[in-house]
ZASELUM-48692 format. One line per field, with one value per atom (N, C-alpha, C): residue in one letter; atom name; residue number from 0; x, y, z. Coordinates in Angstrom, 2 decimals, decimal comma. Layout:
% residues N
res = [A ...] .
atom = [CA ...] .
n = [NUM ...] .
x = [X ...] .
y = [Y ...] .
z = [Z ...] .
END
This chain:
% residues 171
res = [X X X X X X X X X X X X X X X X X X X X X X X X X X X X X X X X X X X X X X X X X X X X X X X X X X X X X X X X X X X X X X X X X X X X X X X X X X X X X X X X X X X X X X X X X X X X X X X X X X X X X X X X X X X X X X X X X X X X X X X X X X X X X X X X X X X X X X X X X X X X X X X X X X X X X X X X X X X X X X X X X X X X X X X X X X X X X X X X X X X X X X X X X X X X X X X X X X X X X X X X X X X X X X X X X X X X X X X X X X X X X X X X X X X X X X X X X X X X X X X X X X X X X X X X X X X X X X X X X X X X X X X X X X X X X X X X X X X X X X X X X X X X X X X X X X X X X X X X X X X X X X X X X X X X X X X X X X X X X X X X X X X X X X X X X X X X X X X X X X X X X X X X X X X X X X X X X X X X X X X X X X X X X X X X X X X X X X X X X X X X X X X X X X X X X X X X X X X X X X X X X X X X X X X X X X X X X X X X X X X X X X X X X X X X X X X X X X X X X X X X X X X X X X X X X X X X X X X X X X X X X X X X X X X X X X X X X X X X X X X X X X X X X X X X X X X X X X X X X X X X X X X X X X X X X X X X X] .
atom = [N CA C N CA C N CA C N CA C N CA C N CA C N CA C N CA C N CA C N CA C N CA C N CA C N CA C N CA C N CA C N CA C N CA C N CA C N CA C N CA C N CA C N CA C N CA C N CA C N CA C N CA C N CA C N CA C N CA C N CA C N CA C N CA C N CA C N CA C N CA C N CA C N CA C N CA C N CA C N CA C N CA C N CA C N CA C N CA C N CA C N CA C N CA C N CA C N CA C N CA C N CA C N CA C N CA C N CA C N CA C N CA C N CA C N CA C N CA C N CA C N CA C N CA C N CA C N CA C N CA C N CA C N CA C N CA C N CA C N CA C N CA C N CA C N CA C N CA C N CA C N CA C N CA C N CA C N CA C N CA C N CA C N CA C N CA C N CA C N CA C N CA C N CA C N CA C N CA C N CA C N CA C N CA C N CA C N CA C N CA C N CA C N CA C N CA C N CA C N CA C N CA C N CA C N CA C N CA C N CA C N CA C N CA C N CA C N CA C N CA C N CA C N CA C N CA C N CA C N CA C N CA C N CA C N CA C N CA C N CA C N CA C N CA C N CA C N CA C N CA C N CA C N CA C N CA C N CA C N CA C N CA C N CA C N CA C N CA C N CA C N CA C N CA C N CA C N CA C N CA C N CA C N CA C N CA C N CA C N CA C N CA C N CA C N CA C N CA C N CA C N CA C N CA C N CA C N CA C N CA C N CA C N CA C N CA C N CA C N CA C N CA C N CA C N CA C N CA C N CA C N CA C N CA C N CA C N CA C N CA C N CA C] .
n = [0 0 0 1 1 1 2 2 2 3 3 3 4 4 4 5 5 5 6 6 6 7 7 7 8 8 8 9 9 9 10 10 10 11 11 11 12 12 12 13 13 13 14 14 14 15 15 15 16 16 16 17 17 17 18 18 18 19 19 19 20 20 20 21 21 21 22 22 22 23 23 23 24 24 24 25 25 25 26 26 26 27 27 27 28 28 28 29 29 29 30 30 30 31 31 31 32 32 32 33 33 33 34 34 34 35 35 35 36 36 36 37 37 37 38 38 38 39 39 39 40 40 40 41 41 41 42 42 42 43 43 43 44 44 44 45 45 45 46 46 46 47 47 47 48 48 48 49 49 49 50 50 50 51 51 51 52 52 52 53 53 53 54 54 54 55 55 55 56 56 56 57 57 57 58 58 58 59 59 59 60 60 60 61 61 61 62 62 62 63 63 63 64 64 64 65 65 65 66 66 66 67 67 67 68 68 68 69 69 69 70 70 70 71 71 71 72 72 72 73 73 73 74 74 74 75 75 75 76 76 76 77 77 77 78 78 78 79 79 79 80 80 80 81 81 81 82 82 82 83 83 83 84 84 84 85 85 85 86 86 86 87 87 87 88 88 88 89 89 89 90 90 90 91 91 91 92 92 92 93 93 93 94 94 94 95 95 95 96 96 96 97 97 97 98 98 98 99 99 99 100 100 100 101 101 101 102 102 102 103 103 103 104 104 104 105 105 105 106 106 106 107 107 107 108 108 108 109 109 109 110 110 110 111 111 111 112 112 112 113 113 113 114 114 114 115 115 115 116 116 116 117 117 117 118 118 118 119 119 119 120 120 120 121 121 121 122 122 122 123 123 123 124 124 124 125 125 125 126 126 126 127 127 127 128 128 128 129 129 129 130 130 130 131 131 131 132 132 132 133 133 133 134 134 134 135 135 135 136 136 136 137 137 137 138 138 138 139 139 139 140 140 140 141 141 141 142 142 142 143 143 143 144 144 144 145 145 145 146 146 146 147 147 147 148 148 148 149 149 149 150 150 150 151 151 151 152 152 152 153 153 153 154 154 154 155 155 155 156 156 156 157 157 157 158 158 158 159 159 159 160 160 160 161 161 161 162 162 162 163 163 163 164 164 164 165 165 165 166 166 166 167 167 167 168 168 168 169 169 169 170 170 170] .
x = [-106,70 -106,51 -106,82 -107,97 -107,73 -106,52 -106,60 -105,57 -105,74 -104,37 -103,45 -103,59 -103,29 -102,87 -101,46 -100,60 -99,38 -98,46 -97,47 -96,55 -95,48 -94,29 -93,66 -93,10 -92,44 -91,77 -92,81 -93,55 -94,81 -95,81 -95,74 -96,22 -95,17 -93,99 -92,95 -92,76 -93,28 -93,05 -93,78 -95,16 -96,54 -96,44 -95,84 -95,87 -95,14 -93,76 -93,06 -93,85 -94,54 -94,90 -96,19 -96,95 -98,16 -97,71 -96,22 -95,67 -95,44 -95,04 -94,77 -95,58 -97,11 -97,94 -98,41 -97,71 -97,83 -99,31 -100,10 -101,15 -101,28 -100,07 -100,39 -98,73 -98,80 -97,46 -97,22 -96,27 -95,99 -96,58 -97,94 -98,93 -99,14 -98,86 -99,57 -100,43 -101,04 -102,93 -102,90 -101,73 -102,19 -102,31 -101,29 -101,49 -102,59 -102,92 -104,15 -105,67 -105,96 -106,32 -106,73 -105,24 -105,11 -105,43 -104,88 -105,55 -107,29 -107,81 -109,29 -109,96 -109,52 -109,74 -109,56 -108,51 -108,48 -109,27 -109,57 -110,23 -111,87 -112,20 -113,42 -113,83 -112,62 -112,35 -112,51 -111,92 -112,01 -113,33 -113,34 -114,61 -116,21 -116,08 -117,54 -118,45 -117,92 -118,77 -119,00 -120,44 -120,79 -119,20 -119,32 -118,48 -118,53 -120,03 -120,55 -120,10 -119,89 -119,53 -117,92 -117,22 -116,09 -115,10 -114,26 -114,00 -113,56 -113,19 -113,15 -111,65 -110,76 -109,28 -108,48 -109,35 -108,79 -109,28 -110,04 -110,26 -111,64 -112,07 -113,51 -114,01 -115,39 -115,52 -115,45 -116,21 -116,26 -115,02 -114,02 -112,25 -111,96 -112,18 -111,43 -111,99 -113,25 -114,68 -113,80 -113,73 -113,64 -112,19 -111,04 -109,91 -109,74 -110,33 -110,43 -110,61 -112,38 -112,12 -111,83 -111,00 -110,35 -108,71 -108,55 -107,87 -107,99 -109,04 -109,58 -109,84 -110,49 -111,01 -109,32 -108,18 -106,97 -106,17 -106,34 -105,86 -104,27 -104,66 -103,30 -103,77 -104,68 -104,59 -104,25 -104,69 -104,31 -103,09 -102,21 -100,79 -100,16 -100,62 -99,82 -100,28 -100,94 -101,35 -100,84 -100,71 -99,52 -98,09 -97,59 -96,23 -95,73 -96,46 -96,41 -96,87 -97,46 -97,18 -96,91 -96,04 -95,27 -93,84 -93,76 -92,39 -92,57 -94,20 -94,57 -93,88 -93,85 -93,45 -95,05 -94,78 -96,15 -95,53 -94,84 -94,65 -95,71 -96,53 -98,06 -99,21 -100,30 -101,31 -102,77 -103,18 -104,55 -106,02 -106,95 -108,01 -109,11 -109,96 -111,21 -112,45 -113,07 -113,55 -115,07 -115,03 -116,61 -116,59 -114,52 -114,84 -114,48 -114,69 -114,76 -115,91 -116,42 -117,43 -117,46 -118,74 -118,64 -119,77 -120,45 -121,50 -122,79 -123,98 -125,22 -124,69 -124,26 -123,75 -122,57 -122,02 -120,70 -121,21 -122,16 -122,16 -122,35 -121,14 -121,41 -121,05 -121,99 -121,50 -121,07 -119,62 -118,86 -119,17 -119,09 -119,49 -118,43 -119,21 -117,57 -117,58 -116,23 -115,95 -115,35 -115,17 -114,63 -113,17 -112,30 -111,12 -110,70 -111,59 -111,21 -110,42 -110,37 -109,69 -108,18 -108,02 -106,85 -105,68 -104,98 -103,46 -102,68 -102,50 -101,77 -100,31 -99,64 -98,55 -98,47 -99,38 -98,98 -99,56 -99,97 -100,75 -99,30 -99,75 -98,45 -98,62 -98,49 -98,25 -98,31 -96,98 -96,94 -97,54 -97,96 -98,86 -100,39 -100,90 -102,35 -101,68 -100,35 -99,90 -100,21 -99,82 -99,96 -101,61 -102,43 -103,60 -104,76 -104,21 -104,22 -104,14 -103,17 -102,63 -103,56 -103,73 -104,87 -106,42 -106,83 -107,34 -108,33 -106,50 -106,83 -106,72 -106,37 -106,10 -107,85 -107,92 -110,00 -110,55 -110,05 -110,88 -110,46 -109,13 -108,58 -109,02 -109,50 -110,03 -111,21 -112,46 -113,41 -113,44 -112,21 -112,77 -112,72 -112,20 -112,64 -113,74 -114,72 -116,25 -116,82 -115,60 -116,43 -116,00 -115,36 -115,33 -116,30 -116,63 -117,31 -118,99 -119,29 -120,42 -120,90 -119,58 -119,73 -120,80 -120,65 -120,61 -120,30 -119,50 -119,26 -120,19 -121,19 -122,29 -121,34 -119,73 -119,44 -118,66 -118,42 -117,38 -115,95 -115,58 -114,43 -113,67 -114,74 -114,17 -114,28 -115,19 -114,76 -113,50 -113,20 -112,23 -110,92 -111,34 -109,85 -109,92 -110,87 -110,28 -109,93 -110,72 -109,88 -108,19 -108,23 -106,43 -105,81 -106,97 -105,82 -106,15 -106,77 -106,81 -105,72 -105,23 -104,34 -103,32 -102,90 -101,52 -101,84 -102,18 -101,91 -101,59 -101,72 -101,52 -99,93 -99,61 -98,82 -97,36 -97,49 -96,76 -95,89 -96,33 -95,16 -93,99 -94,45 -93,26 -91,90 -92,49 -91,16 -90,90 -91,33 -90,87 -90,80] .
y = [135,74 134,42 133,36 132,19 131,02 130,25 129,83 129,14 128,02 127,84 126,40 125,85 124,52 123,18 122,58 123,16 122,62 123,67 123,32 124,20 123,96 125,13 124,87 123,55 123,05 122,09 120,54 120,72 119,75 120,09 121,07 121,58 120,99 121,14 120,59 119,57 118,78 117,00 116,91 117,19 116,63 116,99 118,23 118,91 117,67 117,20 116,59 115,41 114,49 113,16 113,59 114,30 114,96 115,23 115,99 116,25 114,87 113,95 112,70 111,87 112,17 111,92 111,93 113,62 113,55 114,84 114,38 115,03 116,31 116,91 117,81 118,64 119,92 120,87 121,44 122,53 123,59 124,84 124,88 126,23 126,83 128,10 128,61 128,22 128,45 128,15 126,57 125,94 124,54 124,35 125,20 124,85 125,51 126,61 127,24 126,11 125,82 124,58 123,66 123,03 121,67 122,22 123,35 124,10 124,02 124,18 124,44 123,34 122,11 120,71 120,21 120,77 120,00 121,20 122,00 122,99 122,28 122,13 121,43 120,60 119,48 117,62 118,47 119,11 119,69 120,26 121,02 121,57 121,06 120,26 119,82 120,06 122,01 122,62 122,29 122,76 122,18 122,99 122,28 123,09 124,69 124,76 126,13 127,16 126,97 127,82 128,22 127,36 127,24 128,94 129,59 130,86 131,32 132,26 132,71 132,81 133,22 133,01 131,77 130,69 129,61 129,30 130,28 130,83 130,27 129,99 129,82 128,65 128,34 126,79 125,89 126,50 125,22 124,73 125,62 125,61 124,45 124,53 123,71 122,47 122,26 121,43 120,30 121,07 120,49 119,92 120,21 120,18 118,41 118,97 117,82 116,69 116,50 115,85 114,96 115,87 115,27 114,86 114,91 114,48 113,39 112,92 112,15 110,93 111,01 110,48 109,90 110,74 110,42 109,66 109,78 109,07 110,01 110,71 111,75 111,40 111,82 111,70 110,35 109,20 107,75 108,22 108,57 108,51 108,89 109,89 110,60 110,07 108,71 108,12 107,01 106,72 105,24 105,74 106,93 107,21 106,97 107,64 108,18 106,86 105,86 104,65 103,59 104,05 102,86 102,54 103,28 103,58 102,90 102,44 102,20 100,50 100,70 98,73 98,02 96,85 96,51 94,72 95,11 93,78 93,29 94,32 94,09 94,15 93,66 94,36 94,00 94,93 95,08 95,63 94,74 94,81 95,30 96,26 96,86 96,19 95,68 94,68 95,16 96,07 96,63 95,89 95,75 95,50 93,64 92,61 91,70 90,85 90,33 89,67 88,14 87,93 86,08 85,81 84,75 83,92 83,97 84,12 84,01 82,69 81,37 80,47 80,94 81,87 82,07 83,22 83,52 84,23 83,97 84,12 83,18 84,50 84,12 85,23 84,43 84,88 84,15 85,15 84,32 84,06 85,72 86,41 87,62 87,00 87,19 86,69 87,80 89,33 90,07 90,15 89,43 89,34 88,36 87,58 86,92 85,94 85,14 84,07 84,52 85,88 85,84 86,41 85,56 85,83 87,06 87,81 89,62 89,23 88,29 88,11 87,93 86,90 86,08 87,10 88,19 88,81 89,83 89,97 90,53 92,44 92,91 93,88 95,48 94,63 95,56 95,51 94,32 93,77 94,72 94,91 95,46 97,30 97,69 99,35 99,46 98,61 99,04 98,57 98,02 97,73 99,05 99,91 100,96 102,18 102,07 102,78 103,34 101,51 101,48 102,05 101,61 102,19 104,13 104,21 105,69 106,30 105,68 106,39 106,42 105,23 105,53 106,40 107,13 107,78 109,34 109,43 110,60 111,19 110,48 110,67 111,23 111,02 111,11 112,35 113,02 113,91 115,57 114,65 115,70 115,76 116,35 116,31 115,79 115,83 115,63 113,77 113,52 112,00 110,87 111,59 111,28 111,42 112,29 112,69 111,57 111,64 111,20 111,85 113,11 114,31 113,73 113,42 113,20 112,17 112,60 111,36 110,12 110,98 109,63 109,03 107,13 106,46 106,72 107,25 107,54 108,69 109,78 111,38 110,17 110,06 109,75 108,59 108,39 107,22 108,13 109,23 110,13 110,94 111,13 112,27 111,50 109,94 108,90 108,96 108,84 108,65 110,11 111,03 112,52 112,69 112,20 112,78 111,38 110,28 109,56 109,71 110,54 111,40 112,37 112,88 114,29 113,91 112,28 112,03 111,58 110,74 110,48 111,14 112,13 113,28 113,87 114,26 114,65 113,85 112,10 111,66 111,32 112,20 112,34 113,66 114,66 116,30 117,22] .
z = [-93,71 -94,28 -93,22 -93,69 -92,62 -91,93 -90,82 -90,32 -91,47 -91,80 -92,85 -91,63 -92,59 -91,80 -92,16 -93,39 -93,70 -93,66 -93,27 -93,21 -94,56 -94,54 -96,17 -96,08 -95,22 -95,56 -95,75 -95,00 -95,50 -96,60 -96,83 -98,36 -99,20 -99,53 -100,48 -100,22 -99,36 -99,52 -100,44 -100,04 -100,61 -102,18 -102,26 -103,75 -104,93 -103,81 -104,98 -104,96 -104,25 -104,80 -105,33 -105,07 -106,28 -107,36 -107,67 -109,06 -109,79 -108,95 -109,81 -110,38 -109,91 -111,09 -111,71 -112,28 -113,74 -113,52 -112,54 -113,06 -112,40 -111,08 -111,09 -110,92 -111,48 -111,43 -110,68 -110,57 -109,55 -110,29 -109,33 -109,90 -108,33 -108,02 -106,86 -106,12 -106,98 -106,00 -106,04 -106,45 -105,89 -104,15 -103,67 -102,17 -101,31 -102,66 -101,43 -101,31 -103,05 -103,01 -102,27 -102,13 -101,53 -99,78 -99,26 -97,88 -97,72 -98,91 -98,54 -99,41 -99,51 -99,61 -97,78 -97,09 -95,67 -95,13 -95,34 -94,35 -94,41 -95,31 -95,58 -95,11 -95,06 -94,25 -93,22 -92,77 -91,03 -90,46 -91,20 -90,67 -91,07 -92,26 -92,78 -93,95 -93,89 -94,22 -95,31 -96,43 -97,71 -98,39 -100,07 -100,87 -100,95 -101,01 -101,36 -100,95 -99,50 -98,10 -98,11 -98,75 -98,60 -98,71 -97,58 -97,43 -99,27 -99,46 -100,49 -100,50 -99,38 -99,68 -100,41 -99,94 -100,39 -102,08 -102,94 -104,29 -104,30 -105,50 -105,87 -105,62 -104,99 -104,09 -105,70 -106,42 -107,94 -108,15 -108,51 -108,73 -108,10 -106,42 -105,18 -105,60 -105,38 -105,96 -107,03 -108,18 -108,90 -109,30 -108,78 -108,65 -107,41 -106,71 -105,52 -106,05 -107,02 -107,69 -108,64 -109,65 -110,19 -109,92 -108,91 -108,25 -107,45 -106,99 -106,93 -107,45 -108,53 -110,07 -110,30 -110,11 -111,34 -110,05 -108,87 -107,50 -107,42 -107,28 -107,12 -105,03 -104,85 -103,82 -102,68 -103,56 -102,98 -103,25 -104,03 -104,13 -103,20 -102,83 -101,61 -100,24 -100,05 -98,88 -99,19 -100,21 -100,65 -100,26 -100,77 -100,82 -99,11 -98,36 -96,80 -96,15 -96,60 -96,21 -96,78 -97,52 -97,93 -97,13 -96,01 -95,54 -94,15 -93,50 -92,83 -92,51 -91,01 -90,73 -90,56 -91,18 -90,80 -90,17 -89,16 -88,17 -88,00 -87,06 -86,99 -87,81 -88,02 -88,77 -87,87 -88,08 -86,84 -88,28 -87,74 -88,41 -87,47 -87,63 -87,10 -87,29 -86,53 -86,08 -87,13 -87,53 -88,12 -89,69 -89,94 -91,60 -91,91 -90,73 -90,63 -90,55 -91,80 -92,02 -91,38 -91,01 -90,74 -91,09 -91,37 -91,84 -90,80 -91,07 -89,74 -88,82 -89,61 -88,45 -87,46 -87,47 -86,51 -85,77 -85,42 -84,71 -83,10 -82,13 -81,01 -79,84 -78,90 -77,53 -76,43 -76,19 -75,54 -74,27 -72,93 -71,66 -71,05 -70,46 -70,13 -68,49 -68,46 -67,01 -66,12 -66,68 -66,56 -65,67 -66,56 -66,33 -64,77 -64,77 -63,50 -64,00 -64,88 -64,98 -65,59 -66,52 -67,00 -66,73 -67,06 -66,50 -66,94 -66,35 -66,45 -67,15 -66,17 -66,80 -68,44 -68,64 -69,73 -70,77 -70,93 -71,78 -72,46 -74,25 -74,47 -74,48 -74,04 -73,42 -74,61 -74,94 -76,76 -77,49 -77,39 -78,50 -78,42 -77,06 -76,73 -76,76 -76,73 -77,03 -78,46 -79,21 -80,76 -81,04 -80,02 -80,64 -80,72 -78,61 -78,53 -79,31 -79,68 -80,79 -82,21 -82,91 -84,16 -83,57 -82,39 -81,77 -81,48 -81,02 -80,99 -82,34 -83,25 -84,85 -85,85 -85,35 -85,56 -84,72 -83,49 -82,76 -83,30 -84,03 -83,96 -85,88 -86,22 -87,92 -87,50 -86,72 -86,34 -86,09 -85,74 -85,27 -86,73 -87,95 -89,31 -89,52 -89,01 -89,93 -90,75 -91,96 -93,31 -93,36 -92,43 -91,89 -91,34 -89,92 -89,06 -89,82 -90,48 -90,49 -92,10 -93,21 -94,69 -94,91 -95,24 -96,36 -97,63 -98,06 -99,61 -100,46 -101,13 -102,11 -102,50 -103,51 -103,85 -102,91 -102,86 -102,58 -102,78 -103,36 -104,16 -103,31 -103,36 -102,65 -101,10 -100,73 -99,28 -98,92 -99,34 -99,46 -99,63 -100,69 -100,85 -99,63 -99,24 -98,06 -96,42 -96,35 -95,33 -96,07 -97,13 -97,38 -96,90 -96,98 -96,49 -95,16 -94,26 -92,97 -92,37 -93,19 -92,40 -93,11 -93,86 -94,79 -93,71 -93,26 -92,12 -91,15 -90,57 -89,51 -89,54 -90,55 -91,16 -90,70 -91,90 -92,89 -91,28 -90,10 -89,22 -88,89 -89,46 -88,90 -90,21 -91,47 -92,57 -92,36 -91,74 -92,00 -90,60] .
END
């Protein structure tokens, strides 16, 4: 059997807020499933390829999504952050648009003029932080590379590789 990525008690989180919407039950092969949906994010590989323990690639395929399609999977990246503080909020500089007039290159002085003290400290740990959380998605395949044709699947499997990142700090 492939190495899992969830263990039981993070399997039974995920199970109950997936049960609550309705669209999916307590069936066995849901977790082998939902295993070779992240084995996939992890490793890249096409559907086709997908090991045979984790059951038939069409099954997984097609399970994914419609799961997808019904946002079972946003759910469980809503649920796991909804619990989140958002004192802060930090934006990635790639999904910030400005107009052809604003585009200006400011002078680098490489840190000669600014003041160490006055700089807020925490403020640049949690920026760190958002930071390293774009560097650490990158490293699922089926992420980095966007494998998935539709918008939709790729978008569901960004909500599950930051539900995995998540998910250790409720279980």
């Amino acid at each position: 059997m492939p190495r899992t990525m969830l263990t039981d008690i993070r399997w039974d989180l995920l199970l109950q807020v997936m049960k609550s919407t309705g669209r999916v039950y307590d069936k066995t092969e849901h977790r082998m499933t939902f295993e070779g949906i992240l084995y996939r994010m992890r490793t890249g590989i096409p559907w086709r390829d997908l090991p045979t323990e984790f059951g038939e690639w069409s099954t997984v395929y097609r399970r994914f999504n419609l799961w997808s399609k019904k946002g079972v999977l946003d759910k469980l990246f809503k649920s796991l952050s909804s619990m989140a503080d958002f004192e802060w909020v930090f934006l990635d500089g790639s999904i910030v648009r400005a107009h052809g007039g604003a585009a200006v290159i400011a002078k680098r002085n490489y840190g000669q003029d600014i003041d160490k003290t006055s700089m807020d400290w925490c403020l640049y740990k949690y920026r760190h932080l958002v930071e390293n959380a774009f560097a650490r998605i990158k490293h699922y395949r089926t992420i980095s590379t966007r494998y998935d044709k539709l918008e939709r699947n790729y978008a569901s499997m960004v909500s599950l590789v930051f539900m995995l990142m998540w998910l250790p700090m409720y279980c």
